[in-house]
C-alpha positions as CSV (number, residue, x, y, z in Angstrom):
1,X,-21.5,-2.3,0.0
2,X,-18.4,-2.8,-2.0
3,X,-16.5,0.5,-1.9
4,X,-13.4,1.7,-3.9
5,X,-10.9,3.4,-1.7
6,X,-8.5,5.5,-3.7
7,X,-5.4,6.0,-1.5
8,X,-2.3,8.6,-1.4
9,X,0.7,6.4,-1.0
10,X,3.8,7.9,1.2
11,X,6.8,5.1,1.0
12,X,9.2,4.4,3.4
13,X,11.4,6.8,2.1
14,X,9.1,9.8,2.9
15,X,8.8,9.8,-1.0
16,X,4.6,10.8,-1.5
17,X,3.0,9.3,-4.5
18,X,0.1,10.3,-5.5
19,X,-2.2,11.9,-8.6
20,X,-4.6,10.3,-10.9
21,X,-2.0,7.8,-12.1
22,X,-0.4,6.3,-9.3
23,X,-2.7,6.2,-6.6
24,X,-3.4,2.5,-5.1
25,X,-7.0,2.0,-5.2
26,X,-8.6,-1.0,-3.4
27,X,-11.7,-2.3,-3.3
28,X,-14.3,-3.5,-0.1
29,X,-12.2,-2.8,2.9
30,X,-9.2,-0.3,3.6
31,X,-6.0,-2.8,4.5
32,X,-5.6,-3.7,8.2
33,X,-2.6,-2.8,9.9
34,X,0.7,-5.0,9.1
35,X,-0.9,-6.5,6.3
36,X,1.4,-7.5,3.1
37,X,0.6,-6.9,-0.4
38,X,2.7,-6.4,-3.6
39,X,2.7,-2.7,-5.3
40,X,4.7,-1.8,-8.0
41,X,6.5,-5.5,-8.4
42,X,7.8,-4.7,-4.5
43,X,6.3,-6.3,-1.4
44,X,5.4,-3.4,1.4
45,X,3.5,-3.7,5.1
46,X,0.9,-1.3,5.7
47,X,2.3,0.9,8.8
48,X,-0.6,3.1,8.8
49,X,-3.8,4.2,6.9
50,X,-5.7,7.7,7.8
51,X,-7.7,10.2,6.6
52,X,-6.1,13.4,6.1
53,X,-8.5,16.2,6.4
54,X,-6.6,19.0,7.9
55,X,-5.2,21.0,4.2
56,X,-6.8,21.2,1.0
57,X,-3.7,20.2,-1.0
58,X,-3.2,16.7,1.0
59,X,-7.2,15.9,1.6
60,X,-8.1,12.3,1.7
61,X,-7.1,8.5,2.4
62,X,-3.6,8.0,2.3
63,X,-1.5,5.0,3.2
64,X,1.5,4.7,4.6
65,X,3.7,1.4,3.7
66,X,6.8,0.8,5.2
67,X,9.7,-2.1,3.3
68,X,9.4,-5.8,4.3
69,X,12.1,-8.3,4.5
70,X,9.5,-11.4,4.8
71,X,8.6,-11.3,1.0
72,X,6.6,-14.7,0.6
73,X,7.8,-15.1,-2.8
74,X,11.6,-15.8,-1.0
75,X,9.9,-18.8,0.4
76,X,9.2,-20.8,-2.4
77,X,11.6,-23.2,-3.4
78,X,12.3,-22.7,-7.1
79,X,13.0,-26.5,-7.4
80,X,9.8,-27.7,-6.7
81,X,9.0,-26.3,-9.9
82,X,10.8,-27.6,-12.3
């Protein structure tokens, strides 16, 4: 079954995200732990992903991303492109 997860988004800086527009929805399986991904033209690690079910306001998946230094697009030599 290929399921579409529509996730609340809190960023590093405690910042929440979320509402029709800018929730991150993926598709199949909810990220794994540690995983990298690109969001908003900024590369984030997932720190944590849980189903909030405890207030009405805050109900469902949310994500938690924290900032990564080991951005894979930092590896590419710009060079071997041209």
């Amino acid at each position: 079954m290929n399921e579409t997860f529509c996730l609340n988004v809190l960023l590093p800086s405690g910042e929440t995200i979320d509402g029709d527009v800018n929730l991150l929805e993926l598709r199949g399986v909810l990220p794994p732990i540690g995983s990298g991904f690109y969001w908003h033209n900024k590369f984030y690690r997932v720190k944590d992903v849980f189903f909030n079910s405890d207030n009405s306001p805050d109900l469902g998946w949310w994500i938690t991303l924290e900032d990564s230094d080991d951005d894979p697009r930092k590896a590419i030599d710009p060079s071997y492109y041209c």
